[in-house]
C-alpha positions as CSV (number, residue, x, y, z in Angstrom):
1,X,151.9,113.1,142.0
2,X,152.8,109.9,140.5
3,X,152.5,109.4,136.9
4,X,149.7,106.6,137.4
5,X,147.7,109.8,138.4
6,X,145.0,110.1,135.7
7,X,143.7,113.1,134.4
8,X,139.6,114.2,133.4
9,X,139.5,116.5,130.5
10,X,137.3,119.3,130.3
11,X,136.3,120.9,126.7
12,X,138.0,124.7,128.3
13,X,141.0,122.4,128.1
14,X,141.4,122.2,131.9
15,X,141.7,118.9,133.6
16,X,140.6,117.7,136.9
17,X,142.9,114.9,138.7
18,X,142.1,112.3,140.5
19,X,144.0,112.0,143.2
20,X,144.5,108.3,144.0
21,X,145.0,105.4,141.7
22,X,142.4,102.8,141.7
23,X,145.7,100.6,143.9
24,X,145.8,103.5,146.4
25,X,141.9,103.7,147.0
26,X,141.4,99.7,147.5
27,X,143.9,99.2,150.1
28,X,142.5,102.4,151.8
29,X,139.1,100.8,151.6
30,X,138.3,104.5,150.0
31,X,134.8,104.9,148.3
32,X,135.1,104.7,144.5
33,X,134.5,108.5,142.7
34,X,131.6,109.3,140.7
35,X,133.9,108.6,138.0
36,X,134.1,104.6,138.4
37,X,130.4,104.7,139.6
38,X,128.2,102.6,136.3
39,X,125.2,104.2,135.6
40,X,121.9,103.4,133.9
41,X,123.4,101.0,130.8
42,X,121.6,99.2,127.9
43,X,123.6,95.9,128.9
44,X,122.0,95.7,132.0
45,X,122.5,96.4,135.9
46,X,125.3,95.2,138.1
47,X,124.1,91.7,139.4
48,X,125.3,90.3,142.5
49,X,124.9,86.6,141.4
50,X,123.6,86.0,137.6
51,X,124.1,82.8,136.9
52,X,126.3,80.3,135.7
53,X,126.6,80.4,131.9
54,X,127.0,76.4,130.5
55,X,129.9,77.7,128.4
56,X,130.9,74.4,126.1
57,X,134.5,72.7,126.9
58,X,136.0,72.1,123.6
59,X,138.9,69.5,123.5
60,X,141.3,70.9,121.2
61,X,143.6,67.9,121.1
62,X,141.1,66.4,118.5
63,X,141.9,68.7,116.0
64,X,145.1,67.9,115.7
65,X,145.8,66.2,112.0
66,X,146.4,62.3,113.8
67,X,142.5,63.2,115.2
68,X,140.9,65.2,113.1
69,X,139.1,62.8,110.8
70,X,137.6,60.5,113.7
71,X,134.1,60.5,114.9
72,X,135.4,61.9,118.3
73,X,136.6,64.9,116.4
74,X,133.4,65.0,114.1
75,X,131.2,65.8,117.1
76,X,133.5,68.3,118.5
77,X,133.6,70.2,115.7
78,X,129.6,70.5,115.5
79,X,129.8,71.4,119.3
80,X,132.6,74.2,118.5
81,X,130.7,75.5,115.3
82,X,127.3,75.7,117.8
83,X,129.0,77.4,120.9
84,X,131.4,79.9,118.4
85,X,127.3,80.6,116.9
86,X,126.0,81.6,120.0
87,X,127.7,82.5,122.8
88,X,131.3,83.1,121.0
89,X,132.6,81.7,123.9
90,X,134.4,78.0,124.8
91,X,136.2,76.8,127.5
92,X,139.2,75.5,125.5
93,X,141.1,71.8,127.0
94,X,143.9,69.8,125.3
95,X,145.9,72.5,124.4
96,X,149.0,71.1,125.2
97,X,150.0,73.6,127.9
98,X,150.8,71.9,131.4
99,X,149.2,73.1,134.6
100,X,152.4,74.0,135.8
101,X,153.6,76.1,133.3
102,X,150.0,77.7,133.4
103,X,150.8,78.5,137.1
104,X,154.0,79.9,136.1
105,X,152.3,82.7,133.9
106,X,149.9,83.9,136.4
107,X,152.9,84.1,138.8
108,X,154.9,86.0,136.8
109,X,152.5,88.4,136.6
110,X,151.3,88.2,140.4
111,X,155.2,89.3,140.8
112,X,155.0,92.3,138.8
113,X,152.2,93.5,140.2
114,X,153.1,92.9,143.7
115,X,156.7,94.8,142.9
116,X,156.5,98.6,144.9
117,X,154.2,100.9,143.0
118,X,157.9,102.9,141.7
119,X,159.0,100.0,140.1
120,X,155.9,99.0,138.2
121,X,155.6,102.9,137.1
122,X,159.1,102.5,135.5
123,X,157.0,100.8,132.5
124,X,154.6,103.3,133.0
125,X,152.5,104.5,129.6
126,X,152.2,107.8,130.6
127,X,156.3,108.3,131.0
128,X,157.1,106.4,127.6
129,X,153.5,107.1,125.6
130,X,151.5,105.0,123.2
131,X,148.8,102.5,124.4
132,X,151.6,100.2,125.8
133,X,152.9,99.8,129.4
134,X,151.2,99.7,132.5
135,X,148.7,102.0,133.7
136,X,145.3,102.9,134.1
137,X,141.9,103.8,131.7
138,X,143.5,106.0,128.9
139,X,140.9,109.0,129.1
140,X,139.8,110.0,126.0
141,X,136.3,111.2,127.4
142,X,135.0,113.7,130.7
143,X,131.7,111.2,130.1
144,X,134.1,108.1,130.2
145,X,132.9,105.7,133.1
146,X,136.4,104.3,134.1
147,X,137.4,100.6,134.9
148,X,138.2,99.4,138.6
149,X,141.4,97.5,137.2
150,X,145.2,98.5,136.0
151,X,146.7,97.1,133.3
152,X,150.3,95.8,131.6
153,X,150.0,95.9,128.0
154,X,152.4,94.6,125.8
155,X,153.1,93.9,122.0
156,X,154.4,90.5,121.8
157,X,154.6,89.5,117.7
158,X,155.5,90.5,115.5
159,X,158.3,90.3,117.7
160,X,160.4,93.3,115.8
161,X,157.7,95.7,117.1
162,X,158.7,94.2,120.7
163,X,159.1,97.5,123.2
164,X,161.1,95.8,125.3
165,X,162.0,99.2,127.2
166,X,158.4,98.3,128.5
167,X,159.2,94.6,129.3
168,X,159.7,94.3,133.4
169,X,162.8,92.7,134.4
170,X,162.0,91.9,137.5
171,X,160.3,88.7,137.9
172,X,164.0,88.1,135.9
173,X,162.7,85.3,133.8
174,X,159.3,87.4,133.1
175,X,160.6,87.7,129.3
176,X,161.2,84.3,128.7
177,X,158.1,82.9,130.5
178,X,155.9,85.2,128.2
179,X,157.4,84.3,125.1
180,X,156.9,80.8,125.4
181,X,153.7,81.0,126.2
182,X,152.5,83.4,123.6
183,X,154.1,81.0,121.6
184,X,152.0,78.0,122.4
185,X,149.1,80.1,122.6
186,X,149.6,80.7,118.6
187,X,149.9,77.3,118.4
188,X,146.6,76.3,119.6
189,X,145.2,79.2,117.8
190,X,146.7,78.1,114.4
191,X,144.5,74.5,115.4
192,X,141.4,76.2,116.4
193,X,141.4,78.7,113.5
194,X,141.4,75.7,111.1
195,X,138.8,73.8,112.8
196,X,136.5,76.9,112.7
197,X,137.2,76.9,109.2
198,X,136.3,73.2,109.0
199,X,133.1,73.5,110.8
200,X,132.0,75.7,108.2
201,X,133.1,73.7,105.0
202,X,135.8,76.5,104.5
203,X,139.5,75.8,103.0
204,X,141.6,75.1,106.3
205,X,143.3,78.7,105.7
206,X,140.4,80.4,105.2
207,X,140.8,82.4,108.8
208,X,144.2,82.1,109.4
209,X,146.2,83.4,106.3
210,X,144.6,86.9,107.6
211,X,145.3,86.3,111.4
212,X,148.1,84.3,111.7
213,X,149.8,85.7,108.7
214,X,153.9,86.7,109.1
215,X,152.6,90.2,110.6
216,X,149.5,89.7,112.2
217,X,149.7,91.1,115.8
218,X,149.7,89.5,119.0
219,X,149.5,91.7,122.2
220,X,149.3,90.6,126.2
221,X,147.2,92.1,128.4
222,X,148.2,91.4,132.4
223,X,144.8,92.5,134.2
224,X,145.0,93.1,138.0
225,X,141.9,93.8,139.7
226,X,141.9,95.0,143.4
227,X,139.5,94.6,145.6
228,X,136.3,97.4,145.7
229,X,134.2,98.4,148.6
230,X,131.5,98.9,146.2
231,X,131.3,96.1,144.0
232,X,128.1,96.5,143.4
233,X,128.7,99.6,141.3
234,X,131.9,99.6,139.9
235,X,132.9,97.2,136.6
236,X,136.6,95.8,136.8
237,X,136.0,96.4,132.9
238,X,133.0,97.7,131.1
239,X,130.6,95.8,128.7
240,X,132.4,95.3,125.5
241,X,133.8,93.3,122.5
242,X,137.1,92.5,121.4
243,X,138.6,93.9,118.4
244,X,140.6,90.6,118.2
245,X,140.1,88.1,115.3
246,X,140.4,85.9,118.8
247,X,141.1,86.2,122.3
248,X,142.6,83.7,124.8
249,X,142.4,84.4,128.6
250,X,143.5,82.5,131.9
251,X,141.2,83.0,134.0
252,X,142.5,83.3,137.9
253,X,142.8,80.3,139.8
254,X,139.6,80.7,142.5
255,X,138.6,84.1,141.9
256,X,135.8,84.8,139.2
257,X,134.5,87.6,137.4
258,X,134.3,87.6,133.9
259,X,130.6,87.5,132.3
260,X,129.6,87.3,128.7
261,X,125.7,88.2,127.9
262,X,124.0,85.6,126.6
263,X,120.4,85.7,124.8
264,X,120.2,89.4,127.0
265,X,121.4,88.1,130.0
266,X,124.8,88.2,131.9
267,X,126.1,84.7,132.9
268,X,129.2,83.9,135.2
269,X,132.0,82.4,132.8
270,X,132.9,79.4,135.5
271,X,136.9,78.6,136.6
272,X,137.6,75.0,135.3
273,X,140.4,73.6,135.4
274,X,143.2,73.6,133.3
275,X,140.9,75.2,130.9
276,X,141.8,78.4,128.6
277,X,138.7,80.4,127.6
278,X,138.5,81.6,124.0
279,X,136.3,84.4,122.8
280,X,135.5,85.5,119.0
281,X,136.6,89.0,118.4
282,X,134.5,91.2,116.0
283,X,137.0,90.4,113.4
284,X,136.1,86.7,113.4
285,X,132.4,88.2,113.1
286,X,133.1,90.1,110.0
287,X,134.8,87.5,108.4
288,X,132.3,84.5,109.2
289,X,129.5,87.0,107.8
290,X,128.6,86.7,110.9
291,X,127.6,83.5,111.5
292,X,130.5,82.9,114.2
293,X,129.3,85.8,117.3
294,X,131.8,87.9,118.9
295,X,130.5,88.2,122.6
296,X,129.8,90.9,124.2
297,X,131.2,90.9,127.8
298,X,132.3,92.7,130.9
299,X,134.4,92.2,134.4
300,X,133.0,92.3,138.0
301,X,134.7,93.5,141.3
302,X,135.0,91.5,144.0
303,X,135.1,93.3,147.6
304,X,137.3,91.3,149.3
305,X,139.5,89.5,147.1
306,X,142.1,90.2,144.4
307,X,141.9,88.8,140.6
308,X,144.2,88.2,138.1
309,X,143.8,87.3,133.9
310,X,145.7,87.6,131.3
311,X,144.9,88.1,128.0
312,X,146.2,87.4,124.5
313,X,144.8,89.7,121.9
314,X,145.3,88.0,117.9
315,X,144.7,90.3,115.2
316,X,145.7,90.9,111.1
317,X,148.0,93.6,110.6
318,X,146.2,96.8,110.5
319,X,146.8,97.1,106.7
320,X,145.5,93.7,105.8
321,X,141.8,94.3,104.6
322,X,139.2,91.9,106.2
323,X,136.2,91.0,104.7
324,X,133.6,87.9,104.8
325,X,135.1,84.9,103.3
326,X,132.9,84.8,99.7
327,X,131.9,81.2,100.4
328,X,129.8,82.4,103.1
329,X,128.2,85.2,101.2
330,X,124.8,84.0,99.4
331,X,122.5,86.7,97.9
332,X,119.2,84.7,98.6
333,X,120.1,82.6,101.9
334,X,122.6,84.6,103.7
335,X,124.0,88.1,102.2
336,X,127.1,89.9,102.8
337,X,126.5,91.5,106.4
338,X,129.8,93.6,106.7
339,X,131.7,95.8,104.3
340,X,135.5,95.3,103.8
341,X,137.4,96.9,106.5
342,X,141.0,97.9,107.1
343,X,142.6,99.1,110.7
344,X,139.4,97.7,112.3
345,X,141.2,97.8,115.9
346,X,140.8,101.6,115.4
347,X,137.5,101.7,114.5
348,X,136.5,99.8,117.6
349,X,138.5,102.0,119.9
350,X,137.0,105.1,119.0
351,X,133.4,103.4,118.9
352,X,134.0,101.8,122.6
353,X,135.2,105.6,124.0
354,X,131.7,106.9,122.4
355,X,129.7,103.8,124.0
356,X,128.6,102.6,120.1
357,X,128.9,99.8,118.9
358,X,131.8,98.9,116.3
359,X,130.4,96.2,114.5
360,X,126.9,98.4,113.9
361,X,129.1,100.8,112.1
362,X,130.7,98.3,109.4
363,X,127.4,96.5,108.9
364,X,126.6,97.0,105.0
């Protein structure tokens, strides 16, 4: 049995296997398990067209110090501080990152994923532990409703907490293509973070001395979603929100399937072009008292074609304490919403296993 095998456990201790992965079953055209199968939810039933969410496009390049003080850049900020207030979502432009390289990315991680199912398991979590690697659901739960989807994971800064025992060699250049963009993605982050800050009359640092400090963690998430015969009950990824301060996600070229809820209804986040989307985190949440909204959102099947995303996941140190910035704390108009909070990304892991809700538990 391969080590991509997962296993259900029982409270006698006993475990029941499944016995193929979610790769095995979707070129088989197998039925799901009652274990992928999404019951009765609060967020709402499998749709088979919701519809398209107007998520704002944000041009970045006008927050860049030569811009930042012109009209153009005025109205872009309102637009960013309105869309980061509601949906938490933007569809993020004038980042600086060509097309081409963009293209690069996704097919680096096409490669991987396409290598033979022992190669990929050389990075395997299961063989070298932890939450890094590639691999399935971690099951913490017999209750857990699993996702249709496997998974690289990877720790990318600081980069002295690099596995790079976990890091595939084969595409060769797979290294090197992910550091450079990780790279520019913390750029553009840096940018955005200030503007956010700016938006709401906040000192430019105000966000990014916590998440962008020397070791504040950045980790990469390669997403591979197979086709599913039942699309229509099975979630590439369940409904959720990010532990992240921020997260940045390319989006596949043609195929969607990412949905954020928005006013209590699930809209399709659209593929544009050349476009990165960024979603708050509940980190960004606690620390804009929550003005700024950390979205809560989820990942379709398709059943016929593939998709691919990858994810960058920003976040402080787990030993830096978050808390809302004071200037956003007033007693009569807007009191302090959450407590301080340290380790966060643990508290949100446990509470998504249980199916609660992180930021409930840290309201004051």
């Amino acid at each position: 049995m391969s080590v991509t095998d997962m296993a259900l456990l029982h409270a006698d201790g006993d475990s029941v296997r499944l016995s193929m992965s979610v790769q095995e079953m979707s070129i088989k055209g197998e039925e799901p398990p009652p274990q992928y199968i999404v019951k009765e939810s609060k967020f709402g039933a499998i749709e088979s067209s919701p519809e398209l969410g107007q998520i704002p496009t944000i041009d970045v390049s006008l927050f860049s110090p030569s811009s930042i003080h012109t009209k153009e850049a005025e109205i872009e900020l309102n637009k960013l501080k309105i869309a980061l207030s509601s949906s938490g979502c933007i569809q993020a432009v004038g980042h600086g990152i060509s097309s081409s390289f963009l293209d690069k990315v996704r097919e680096a991680a096409t490669q991987f994923f396409e290598l033979p199912v022992e190669d990929k398991e050389k990075y395997s979590r299961a063989v070298h532990g932890g939450s890094e690697g590639y691999g399935n659901d971690v099951i913490v739960s017999e209750k857990q409703v699993l996702d249709w989807s496997y998974r690289l994971t990877l720790r990318v800064f600081p980069e002295d907490q690099r596995r790079l025992n976990l890091w595939p060699e084969n595409p060769n250049d797979f290294g090197e293509v992910v550091h450079e963009y990780a790279t520019k993605v913390k750029f553009m982050m840096g940018v955005l973070f200030k503007a956010m800050a700016k938006s709401l009359n906040l000192e430019e640092n105000s966000f990014s001395d916590k998440l962008l400090g020397e070791r504040a963690l950045m980790q990469a998430r390669f997403n591979f979603y197979p086709p599913c015969s039942r699309s229509d009950k099975v979630l590439g990824v369940k409904p959720h929100t990010d532990r992240s301060g921020v997260t940045v996600l390319l989006q596949d070229k043609e195929v969607e399937g990412l949905q954020v809820l928005v006013d209590d209804k699930w809209v399709r986040v659209p593929i544009v072009p050349h476009a990165i989307v960024v979603n708050l985190g509940d980190q960004m949440q606690i620390m804009s008292n929550g003005i700024f909204k950390s979205p809560m959102h989820r990942v379709v099947t398709n059943p016929e074609r593939m998709r691919l995303s990858v994810a960058l996941f920003n976040e402080p140190d787990p030993d830096t304490e978050i808390a809302p910035v004071e200037s956003l704390i007033d007693h009569e108009t807007r009191p302090r919403v959450y407590r301080t909070v340290k380790n966060y990304g643990h508290i949100n892991y446990e509470c998504y296993q249980r199916g609660e809700i992180a930021l409930e538990t840290v309201k004051i």
